[in-house]
TIZA-289810 format. One record per residue: residue number from 0; residue in one letter; x, y, z of N, C-alpha, C, O in turn. Coordinates in pm, whole numbers, plus 50000, padded with zeros to 5 digits. Layout:
BEGIN
<NUM,'A',<X,Y,Z>,<X,Y,Z>,<X,Y,Z>,<X,Y,Z>> ...
This chain:
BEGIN
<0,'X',<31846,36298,74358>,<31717,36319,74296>,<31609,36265,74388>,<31640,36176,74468>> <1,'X',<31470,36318,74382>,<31386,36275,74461>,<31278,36175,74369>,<31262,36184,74247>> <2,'X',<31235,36117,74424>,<31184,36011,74315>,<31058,35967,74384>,<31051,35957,74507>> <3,'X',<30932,35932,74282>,<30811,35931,74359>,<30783,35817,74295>,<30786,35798,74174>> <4,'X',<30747,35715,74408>,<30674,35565,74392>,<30559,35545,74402>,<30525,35573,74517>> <5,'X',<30448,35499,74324>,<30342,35489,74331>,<30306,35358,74340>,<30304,35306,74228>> <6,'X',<30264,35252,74466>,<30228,35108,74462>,<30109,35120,74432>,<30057,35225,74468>> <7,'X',<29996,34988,74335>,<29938,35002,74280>,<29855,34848,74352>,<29733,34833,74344>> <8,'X',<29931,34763,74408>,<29860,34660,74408>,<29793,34655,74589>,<29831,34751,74656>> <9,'X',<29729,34582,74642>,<29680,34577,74761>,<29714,34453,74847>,<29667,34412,74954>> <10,'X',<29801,34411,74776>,<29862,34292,74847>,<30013,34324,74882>,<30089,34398,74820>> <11,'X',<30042,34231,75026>,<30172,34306,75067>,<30317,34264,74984>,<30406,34340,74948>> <12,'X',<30311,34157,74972>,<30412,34125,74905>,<30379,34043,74777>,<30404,33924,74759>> <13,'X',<30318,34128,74694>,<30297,34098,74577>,<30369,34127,74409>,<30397,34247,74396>> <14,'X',<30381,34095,74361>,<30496,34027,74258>,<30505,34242,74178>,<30619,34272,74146>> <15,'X',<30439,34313,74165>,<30468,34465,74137>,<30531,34540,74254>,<30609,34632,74232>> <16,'X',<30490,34494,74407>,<30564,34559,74475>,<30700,34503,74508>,<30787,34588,74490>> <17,'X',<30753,34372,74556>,<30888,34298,74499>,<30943,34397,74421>,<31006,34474,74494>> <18,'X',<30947,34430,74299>,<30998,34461,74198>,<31007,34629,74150>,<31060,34682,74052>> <19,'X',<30935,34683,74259>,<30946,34834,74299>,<31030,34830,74376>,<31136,34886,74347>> <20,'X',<31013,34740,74545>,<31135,34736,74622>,<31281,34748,74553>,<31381,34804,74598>> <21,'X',<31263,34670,74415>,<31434,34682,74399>,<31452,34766,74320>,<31568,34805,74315>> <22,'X',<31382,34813,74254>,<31393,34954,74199>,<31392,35068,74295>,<31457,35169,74269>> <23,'X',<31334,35059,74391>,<31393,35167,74536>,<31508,35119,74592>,<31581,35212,74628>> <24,'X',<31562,34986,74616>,<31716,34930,74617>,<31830,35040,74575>,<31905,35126,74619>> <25,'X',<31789,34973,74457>,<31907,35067,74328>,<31846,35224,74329>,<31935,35306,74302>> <26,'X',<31796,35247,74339>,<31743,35437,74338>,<31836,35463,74494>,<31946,35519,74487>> <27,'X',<31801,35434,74579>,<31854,35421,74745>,<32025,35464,74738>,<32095,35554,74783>> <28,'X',<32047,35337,74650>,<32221,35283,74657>,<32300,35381,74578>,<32422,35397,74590>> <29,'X',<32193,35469,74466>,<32249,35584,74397>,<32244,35710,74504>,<32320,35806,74491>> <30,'X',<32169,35700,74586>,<32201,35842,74679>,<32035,35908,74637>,<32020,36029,74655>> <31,'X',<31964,35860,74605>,<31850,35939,74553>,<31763,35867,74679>,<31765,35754,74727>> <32,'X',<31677,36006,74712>,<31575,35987,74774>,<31423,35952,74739>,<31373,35991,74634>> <33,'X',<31375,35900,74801>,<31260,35801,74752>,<31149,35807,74822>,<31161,35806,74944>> <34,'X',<31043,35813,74774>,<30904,35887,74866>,<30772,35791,74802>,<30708,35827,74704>> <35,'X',<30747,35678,74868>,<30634,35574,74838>,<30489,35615,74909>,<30452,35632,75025>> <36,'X',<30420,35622,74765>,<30292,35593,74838>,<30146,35463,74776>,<30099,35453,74663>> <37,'X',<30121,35406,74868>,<30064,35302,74882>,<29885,35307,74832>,<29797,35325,74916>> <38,'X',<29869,35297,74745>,<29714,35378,74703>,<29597,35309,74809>,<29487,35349,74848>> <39,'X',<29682,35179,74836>,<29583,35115,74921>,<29536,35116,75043>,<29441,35065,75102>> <40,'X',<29658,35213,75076>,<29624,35271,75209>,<29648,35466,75220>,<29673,35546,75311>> <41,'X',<29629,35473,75108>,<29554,35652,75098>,<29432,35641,75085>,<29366,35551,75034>> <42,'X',<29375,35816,75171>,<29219,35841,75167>,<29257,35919,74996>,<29317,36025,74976>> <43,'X',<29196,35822,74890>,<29217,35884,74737>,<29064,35844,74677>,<29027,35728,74663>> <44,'X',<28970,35979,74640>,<28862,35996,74573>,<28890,36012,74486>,<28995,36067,74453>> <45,'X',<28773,35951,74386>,<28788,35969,74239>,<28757,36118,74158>,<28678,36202,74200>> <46,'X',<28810,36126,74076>,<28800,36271,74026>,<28637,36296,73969>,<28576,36223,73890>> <47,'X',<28587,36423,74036>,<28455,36457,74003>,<28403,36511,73890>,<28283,36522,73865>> <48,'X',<28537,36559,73790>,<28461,36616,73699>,<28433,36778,73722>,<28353,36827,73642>> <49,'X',<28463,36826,73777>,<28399,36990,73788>,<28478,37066,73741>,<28422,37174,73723>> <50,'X',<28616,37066,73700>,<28662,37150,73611>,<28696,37288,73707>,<28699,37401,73658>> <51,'X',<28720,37263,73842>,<28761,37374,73937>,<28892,37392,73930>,<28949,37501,73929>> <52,'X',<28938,37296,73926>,<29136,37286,73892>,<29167,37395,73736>,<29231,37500,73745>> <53,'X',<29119,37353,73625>,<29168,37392,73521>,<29108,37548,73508>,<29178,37627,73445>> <54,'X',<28976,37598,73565>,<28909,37724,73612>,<28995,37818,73722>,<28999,37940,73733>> <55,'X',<29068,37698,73811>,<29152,37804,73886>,<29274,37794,73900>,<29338,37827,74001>> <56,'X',<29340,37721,73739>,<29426,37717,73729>,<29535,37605,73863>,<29657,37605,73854>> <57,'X',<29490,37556,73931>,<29523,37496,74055>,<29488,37382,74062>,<29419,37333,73972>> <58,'X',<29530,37306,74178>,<29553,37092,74194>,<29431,37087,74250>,<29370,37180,74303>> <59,'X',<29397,36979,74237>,<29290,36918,74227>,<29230,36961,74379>,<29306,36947,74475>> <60,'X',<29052,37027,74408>,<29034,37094,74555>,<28951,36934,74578>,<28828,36932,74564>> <61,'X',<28980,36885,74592>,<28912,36755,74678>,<29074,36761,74759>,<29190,36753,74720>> <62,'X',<29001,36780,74902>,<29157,36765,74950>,<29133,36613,75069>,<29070,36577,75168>> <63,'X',<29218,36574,74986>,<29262,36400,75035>,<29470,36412,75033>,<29555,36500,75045>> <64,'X',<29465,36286,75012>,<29615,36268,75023>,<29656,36290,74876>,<29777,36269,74867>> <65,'X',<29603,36322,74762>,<29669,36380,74672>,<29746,36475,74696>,<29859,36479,74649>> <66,'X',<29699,36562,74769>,<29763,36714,74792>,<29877,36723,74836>,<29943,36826,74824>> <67,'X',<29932,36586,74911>,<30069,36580,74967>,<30135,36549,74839>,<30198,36645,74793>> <68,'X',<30139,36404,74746>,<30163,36404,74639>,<30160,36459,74533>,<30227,36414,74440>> <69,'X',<30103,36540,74522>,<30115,36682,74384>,<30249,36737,74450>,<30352,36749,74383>> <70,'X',<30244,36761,74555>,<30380,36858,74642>,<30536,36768,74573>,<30631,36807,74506>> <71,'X',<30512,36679,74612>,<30614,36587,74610>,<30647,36550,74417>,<30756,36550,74360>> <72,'X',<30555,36532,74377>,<30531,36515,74222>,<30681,36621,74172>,<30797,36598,74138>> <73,'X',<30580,36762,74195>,<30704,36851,74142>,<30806,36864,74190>,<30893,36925,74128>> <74,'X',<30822,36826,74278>,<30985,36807,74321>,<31053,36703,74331>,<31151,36691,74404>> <75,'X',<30988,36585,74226>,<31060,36474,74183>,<31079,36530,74041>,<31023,36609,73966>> <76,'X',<31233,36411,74044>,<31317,36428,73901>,<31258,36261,73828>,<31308,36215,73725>> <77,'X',<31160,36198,73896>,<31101,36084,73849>,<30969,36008,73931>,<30969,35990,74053>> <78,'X',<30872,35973,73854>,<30795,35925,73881>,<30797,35799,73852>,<30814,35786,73731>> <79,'X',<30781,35643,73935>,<30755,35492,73929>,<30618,35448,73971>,<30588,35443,74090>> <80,'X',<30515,35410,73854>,<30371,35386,73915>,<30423,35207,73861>,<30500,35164,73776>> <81,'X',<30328,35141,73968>,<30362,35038,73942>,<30169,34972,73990>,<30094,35029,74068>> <82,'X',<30134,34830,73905>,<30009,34819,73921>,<30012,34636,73872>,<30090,34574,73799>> <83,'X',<29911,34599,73935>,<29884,34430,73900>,<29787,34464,73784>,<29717,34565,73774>> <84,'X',<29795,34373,73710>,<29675,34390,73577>,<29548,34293,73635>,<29591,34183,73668>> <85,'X',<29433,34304,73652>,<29341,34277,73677>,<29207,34282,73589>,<29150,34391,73584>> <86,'X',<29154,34173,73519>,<29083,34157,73426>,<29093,34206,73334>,<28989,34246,73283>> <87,'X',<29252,34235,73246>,<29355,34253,73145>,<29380,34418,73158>,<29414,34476,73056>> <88,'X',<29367,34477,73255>,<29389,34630,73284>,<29440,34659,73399>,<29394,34601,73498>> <89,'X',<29536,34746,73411>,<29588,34795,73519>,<29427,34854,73652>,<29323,34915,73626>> <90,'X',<29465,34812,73752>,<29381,34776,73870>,<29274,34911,73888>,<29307,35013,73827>> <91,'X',<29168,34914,73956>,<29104,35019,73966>,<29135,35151,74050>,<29085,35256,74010>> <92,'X',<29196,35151,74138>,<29242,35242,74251>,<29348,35312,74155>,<29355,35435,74154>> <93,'X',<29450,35215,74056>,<29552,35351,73989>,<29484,35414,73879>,<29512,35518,73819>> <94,'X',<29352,35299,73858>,<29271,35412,73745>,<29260,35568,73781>,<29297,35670,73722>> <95,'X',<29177,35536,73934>,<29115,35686,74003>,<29292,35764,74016>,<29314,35884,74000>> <96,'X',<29379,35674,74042>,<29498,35757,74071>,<29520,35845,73942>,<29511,35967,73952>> <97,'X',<29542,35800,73848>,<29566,35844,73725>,<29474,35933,73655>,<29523,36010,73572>> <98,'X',<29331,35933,73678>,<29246,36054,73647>,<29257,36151,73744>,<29138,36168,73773>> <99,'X',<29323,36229,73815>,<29326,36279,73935>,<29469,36353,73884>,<29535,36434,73949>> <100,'X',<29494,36309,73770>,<29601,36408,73708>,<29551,36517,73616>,<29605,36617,73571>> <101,'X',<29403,36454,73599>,<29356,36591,73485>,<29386,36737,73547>,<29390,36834,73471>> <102,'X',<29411,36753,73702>,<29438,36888,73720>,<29568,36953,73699>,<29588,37073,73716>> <103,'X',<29688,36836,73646>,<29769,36931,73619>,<29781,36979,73473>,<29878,36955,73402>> <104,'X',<29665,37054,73432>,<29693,37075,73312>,<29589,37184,73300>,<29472,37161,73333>> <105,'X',<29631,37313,73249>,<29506,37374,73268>,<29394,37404,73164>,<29373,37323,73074>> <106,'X',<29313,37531,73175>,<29194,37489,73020>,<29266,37573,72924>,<29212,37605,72819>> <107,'X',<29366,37604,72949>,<29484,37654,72758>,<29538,37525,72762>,<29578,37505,72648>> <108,'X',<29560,37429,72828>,<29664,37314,72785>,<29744,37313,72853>,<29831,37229,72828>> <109,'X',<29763,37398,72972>,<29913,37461,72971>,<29980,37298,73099>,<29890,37239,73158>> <110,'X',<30094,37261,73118>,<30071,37163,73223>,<30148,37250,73321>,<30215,37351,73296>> <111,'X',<30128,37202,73417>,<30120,37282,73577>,<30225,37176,73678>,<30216,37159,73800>> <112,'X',<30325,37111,73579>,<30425,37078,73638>,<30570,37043,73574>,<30575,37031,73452>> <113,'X',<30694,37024,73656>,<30784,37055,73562>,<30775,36935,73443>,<30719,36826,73453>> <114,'X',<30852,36995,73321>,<30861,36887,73240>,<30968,36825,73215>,<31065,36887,73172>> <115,'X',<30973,36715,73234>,<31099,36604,73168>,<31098,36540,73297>,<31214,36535,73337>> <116,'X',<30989,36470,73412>,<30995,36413,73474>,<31017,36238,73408>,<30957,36192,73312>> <117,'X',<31096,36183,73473>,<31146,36055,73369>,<31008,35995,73438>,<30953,36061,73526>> <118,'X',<30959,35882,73400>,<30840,35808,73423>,<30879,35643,73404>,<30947,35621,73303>> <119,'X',<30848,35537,73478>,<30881,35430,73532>,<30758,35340,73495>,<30663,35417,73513>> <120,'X',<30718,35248,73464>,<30568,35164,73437>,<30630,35055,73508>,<30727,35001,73453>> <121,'X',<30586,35008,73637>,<30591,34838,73651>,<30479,34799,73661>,<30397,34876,73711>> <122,'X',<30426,34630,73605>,<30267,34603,73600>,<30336,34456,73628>,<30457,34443,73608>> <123,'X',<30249,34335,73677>,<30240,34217,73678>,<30116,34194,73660>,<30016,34252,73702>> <124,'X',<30135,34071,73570>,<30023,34013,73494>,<29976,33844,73578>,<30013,33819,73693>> <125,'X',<29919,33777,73520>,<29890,33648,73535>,<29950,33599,73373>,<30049,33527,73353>> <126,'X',<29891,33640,73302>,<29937,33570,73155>,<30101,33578,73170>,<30170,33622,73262>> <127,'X',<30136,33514,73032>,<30313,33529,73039>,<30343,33630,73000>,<30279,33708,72929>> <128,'X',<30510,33645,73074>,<30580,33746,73060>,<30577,33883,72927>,<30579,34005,72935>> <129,'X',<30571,33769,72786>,<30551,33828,72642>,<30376,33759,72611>,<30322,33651,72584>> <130,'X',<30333,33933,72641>,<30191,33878,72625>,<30142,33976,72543>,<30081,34063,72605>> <131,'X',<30149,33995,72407>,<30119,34136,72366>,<29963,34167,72372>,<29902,34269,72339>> <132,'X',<29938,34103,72402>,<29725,34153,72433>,<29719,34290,72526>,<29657,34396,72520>> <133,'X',<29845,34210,72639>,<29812,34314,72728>,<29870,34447,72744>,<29860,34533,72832>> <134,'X',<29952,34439,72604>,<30065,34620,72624>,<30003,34702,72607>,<30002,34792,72692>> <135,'X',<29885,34716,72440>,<29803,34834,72433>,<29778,34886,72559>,<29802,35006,72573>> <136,'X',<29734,34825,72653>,<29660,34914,72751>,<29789,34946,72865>,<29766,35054,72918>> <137,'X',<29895,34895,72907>,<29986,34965,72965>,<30081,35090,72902>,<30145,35179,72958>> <138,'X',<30061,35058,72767>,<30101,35191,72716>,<29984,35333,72711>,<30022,35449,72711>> <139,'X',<29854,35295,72708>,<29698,35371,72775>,<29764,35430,72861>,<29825,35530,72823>> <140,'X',<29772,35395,72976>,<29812,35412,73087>,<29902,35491,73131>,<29899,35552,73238>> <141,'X',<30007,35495,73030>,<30146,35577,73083>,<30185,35665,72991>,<30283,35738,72995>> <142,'X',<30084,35654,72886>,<30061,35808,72788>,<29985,35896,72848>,<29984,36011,72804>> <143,'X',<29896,35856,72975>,<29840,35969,73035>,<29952,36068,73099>,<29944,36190,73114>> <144,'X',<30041,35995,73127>,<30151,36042,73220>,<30272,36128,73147>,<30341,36223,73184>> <145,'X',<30266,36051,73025>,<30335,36121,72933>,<30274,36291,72846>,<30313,36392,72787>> <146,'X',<30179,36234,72885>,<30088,36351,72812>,<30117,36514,72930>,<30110,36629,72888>> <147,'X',<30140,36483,73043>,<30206,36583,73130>,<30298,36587,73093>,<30343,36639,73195>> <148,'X',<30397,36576,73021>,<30541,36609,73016>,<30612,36529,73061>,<30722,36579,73085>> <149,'X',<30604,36409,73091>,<30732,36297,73135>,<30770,36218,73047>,<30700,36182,72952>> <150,'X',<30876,36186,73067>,<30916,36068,72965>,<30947,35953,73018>,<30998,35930,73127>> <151,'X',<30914,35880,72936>,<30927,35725,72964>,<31069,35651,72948>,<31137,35637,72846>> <152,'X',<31086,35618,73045>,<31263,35591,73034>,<31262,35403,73075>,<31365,35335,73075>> <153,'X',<31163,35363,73097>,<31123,35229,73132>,<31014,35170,73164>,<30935,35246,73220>> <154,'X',<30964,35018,73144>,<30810,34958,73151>,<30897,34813,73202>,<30977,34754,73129>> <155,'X',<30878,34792,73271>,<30877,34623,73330>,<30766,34577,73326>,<30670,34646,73360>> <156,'X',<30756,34487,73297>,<30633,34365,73284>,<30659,34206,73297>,<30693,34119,73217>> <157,'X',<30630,34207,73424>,<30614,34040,73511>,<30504,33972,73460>,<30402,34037,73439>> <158,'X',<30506,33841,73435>,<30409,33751,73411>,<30444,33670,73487>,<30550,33674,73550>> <159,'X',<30336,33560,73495>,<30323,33428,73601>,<30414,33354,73570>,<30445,33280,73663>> <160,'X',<30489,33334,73453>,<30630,33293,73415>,<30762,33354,73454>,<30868,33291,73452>> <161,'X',<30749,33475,73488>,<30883,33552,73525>,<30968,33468,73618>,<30916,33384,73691>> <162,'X',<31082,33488,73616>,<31173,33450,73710>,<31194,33588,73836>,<31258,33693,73834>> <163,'X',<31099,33521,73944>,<31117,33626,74017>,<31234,33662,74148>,<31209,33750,74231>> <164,'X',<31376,33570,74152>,<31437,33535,74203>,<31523,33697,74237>,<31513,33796,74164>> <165,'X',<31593,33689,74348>,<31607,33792,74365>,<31768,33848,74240>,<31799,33964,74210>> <166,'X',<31828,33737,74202>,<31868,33764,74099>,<31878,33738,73931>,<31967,33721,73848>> <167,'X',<31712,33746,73934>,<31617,33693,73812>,<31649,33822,73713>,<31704,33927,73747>> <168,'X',<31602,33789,73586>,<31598,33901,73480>,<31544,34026,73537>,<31590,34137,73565>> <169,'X',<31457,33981,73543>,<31327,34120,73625>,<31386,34217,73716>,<31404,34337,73693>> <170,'X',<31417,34142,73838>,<31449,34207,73994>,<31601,34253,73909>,<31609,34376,73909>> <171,'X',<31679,34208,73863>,<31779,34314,73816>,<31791,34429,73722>,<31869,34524,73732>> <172,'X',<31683,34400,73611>,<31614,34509,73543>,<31596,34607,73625>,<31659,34710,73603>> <173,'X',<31489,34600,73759>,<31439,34707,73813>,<31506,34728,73935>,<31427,34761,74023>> <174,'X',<31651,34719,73982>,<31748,34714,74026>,<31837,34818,73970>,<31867,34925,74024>> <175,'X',<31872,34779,73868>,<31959,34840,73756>,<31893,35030,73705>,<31949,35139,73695>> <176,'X',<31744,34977,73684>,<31698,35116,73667>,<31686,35186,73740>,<31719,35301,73710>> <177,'X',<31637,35161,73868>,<31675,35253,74016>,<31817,35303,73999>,<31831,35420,73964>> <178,'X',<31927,35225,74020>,<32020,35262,74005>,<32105,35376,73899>,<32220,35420,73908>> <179,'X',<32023,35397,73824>,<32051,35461,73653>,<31992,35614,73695>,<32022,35722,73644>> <180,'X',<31939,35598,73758>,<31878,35798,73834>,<32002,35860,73941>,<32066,35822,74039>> <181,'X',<31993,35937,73886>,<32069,36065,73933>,<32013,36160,74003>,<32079,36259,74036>> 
Protein backbone atom coordinates (compact mmCIF):
# COMPACT_ATOMS: atom_id res chain seq x y z
CA UNK A 1 0.00 0.00 0.00
CA UNK A 2 1.14 3.50 -0.57
CA UNK A 3 0.66 5.68 2.29
CA UNK A 4 0.81 9.50 2.55
CA UNK A 5 2.47 11.38 5.58
CA UNK A 6 1.74 14.68 6.30
CA UNK A 7 4.36 16.45 9.03
CA UNK A 8 2.75 19.24 10.59
CA UNK A 9 5.24 20.61 13.02
CA UNK A 10 8.45 22.88 12.06
CA UNK A 11 10.74 21.55 14.34
CA UNK A 12 13.12 18.72 13.45
CA UNK A 13 12.84 16.42 15.96
CA UNK A 14 9.85 17.22 17.58
CA UNK A 15 7.64 15.01 19.77
CA UNK A 16 4.63 14.57 16.39
CA UNK A 17 7.39 13.87 14.11
CA UNK A 18 9.23 11.05 16.56
CA UNK A 19 6.03 9.43 16.52
CA UNK A 20 5.23 9.55 12.70
CA UNK A 21 8.81 8.18 12.27
CA UNK A 22 7.54 5.06 13.95
CA UNK A 23 4.52 4.88 12.39
CA UNK A 24 6.60 4.97 8.99
CA UNK A 25 8.85 2.19 10.96
CA UNK A 26 5.99 -0.19 11.16
CA UNK A 27 4.23 0.95 7.71
CA UNK A 28 8.08 0.33 6.11
CA UNK A 29 8.47 -3.20 7.98
CA UNK A 30 4.90 -4.16 6.48
CA UNK A 31 6.22 -3.72 2.89
CA UNK A 32 4.14 -0.53 2.34
CA UNK A 33 5.45 2.36 0.73
CA UNK A 34 5.57 5.68 2.27
CA UNK A 35 5.66 9.21 0.75
CA UNK A 36 6.34 12.25 3.48
CA UNK A 37 5.72 15.60 3.07
CA UNK A 38 7.01 18.27 5.32
CA UNK A 39 4.54 21.42 5.20
CA UNK A 40 7.41 23.29 6.47
CA UNK A 41 9.36 23.00 3.83
CA UNK A 42 6.61 23.07 0.88
CA UNK A 43 5.88 26.20 -1.35
CA UNK A 44 1.88 25.69 0.18
CA UNK A 45 -0.62 28.86 -0.34
CA UNK A 46 -3.59 29.25 1.34
CA UNK A 47 -6.77 28.51 -0.39
CA UNK A 48 -8.31 31.63 -2.19
CA UNK A 49 -11.69 31.03 -2.25
CA UNK A 50 -12.61 31.25 -6.02
CA UNK A 51 -14.46 28.25 -6.48
CA UNK A 52 -12.37 27.34 -9.86
CA UNK A 53 -11.81 23.71 -8.62
CA UNK A 54 -15.51 22.85 -7.88
CA UNK A 55 -16.54 25.06 -11.43
CA UNK A 56 -14.08 22.87 -13.20
CA UNK A 57 -14.66 20.11 -11.53
CA UNK A 58 -10.66 19.80 -10.96
CA UNK A 59 -7.63 20.19 -7.94
CA UNK A 60 -7.00 23.05 -6.72
CA UNK A 61 -5.25 25.70 -9.93
CA UNK A 62 -2.89 27.48 -7.54
CA UNK A 63 -0.13 25.35 -8.67
CA UNK A 64 2.37 24.90 -5.72
CA UNK A 65 3.38 21.57 -4.24
CA UNK A 66 -0.13 20.51 -3.64
CA UNK A 67 -0.36 19.28 -7.09
CA UNK A 68 2.25 16.63 -6.47
CA UNK A 69 0.25 15.57 -3.36
CA UNK A 70 -3.30 15.40 -4.74
CA UNK A 71 -1.34 12.84 -7.28
CA UNK A 72 -0.10 10.86 -4.56
CA UNK A 73 -3.36 11.34 -2.24
CA UNK A 74 -5.25 9.11 -4.77
CA UNK A 75 -3.03 6.60 -4.97
CA UNK A 76 -2.70 6.14 -1.33
CA UNK A 77 -4.60 3.36 0.51
CA UNK A 78 -3.92 5.88 3.66
CA UNK A 79 -3.43 9.14 4.72
CA UNK A 80 -1.20 10.17 8.35
CA UNK A 81 -1.47 14.07 9.09
CA UNK A 82 0.26 14.65 12.07
CA UNK A 83 0.47 18.39 13.87
CA UNK A 84 1.76 20.11 17.35
CA UNK A 85 -1.26 21.86 19.00
CA UNK A 86 -0.41 25.42 19.33
CA UNK A 87 -2.52 27.84 21.34
CA UNK A 88 -5.01 24.73 21.93
CA UNK A 89 -5.35 24.05 17.97
CA UNK A 90 -3.66 22.12 15.58
CA UNK A 91 -0.78 24.58 14.05
CA UNK A 92 -1.42 27.09 11.26
CA UNK A 93 0.36 25.75 8.09
CA UNK A 94 -1.94 22.27 8.50
CA UNK A 95 -4.82 24.69 8.85
CA UNK A 96 -3.95 26.15 5.15
CA UNK A 97 -3.05 22.36 4.48
CA UNK A 98 -6.40 21.19 5.29
CA UNK A 99 -8.49 23.98 3.55
CA UNK A 100 -6.78 23.22 0.30
CA UNK A 101 -8.92 20.08 0.36
CA UNK A 102 -12.08 22.01 -0.45
CA UNK A 103 -11.15 21.07 -4.09
CA UNK A 104 -11.71 17.64 -3.79
CA UNK A 105 -15.17 17.86 -3.77
CA UNK A 106 -17.15 19.26 -6.36
CA UNK A 107 -20.33 21.92 -6.50
CA UNK A 108 -22.93 18.55 -6.61
CA UNK A 109 -20.94 17.25 -3.57
CA UNK A 110 -19.53 14.81 -5.54
CA UNK A 111 -15.75 13.92 -3.89
CA UNK A 112 -13.04 13.67 -6.49
CA UNK A 113 -11.14 11.00 -4.73
CA UNK A 114 -11.16 7.42 -3.94
CA UNK A 115 -13.17 6.52 -0.95
CA UNK A 116 -12.21 4.47 2.06
CA UNK A 117 -8.84 6.08 2.32
CA UNK A 118 -7.99 4.95 6.10
CA UNK A 119 -6.92 8.36 7.84
CA UNK A 120 -4.26 8.57 10.76
CA UNK A 121 -4.45 11.89 13.34
CA UNK A 122 -1.10 12.33 15.31
CA UNK A 123 -1.05 15.77 17.41
CA UNK A 124 1.27 16.64 20.49
CA UNK A 125 0.17 18.84 22.98
CA UNK A 126 1.91 20.68 25.97
CA UNK A 127 -1.06 19.90 28.39
CA UNK A 128 -1.32 16.13 29.53
CA UNK A 129 -1.65 13.23 27.68
CA UNK A 130 -5.77 12.95 28.80
CA UNK A 131 -6.70 16.41 28.18
CA UNK A 132 -10.23 16.50 26.98
CA UNK A 133 -10.32 20.42 26.25
CA UNK A 134 -8.26 19.68 23.56
CA UNK A 135 -10.11 16.67 21.47
CA UNK A 136 -13.14 18.76 20.23
CA UNK A 137 -10.89 20.42 18.00
CA UNK A 138 -8.69 17.37 16.82
CA UNK A 139 -11.70 15.67 15.99
CA UNK A 140 -12.58 19.47 13.84
CA UNK A 141 -9.81 18.64 12.16
CA UNK A 142 -10.04 15.12 10.94
CA UNK A 143 -13.78 15.33 10.14
CA UNK A 144 -12.63 17.57 7.45
CA UNK A 145 -10.82 14.61 6.18
CA UNK A 146 -13.42 12.38 6.89
CA UNK A 147 -15.87 14.37 5.21
CA UNK A 148 -13.86 13.26 1.79
CA UNK A 149 -14.46 9.79 2.31
CA UNK A 150 -11.76 8.45 4.69
CA UNK A 151 -12.00 6.76 7.62
CA UNK A 152 -10.51 7.10 10.69
CA UNK A 153 -8.78 4.04 11.81
CA UNK A 154 -6.56 6.01 14.51
CA UNK A 155 -5.72 9.47 16.62
CA UNK A 156 -2.58 9.44 18.86
CA UNK A 157 -2.25 12.14 21.19
CA UNK A 158 1.13 13.00 23.08
CA UNK A 159 1.17 15.30 25.96
CA UNK A 160 4.12 16.78 27.93
CA UNK A 161 3.53 13.72 30.18
CA UNK A 162 3.78 11.02 27.55
CA UNK A 163 6.33 8.49 27.85
CA UNK A 164 8.21 9.15 24.86
CA UNK A 165 10.76 6.33 25.07
CA UNK A 166 11.35 4.49 22.16
CA UNK A 167 9.52 1.66 23.79
CA UNK A 168 6.88 3.91 25.53
CA UNK A 169 3.00 3.46 25.13
CA UNK A 170 2.92 6.00 22.35
CA UNK A 171 6.02 5.09 20.00
CA UNK A 172 4.49 1.50 20.08
CA UNK A 173 0.97 2.57 19.45
CA UNK A 174 2.24 4.33 16.35
CA UNK A 175 4.58 1.51 15.54
CA UNK A 176 1.97 -1.03 15.78
CA UNK A 177 -0.42 1.09 13.53
CA UNK A 178 2.05 1.51 10.74
CA UNK A 179 2.45 -1.91 10.95
CA UNK A 180 -1.48 -2.87 10.76
CA UNK A 181 -1.60 -1.41 6.83
CA UNK A 182 -1.58 -3.53 4.13
Amino acid sequence: MKITVVLGSSKANSVSKKLAQRFIDGAKENGNEVVVYDVSKMNLQGCRGCGACRKMKSDCVINDDMQKYYKDLRESGALVVTSPNYYSQVCGPMITFMNRHYCLMDSDRNIRIPQGIKLIGIFAQGAPEIYPKYEPHYDWYLDTFKGKGMELIGRIIAGGDSDLSENGKLMNEAYNLGLSLK
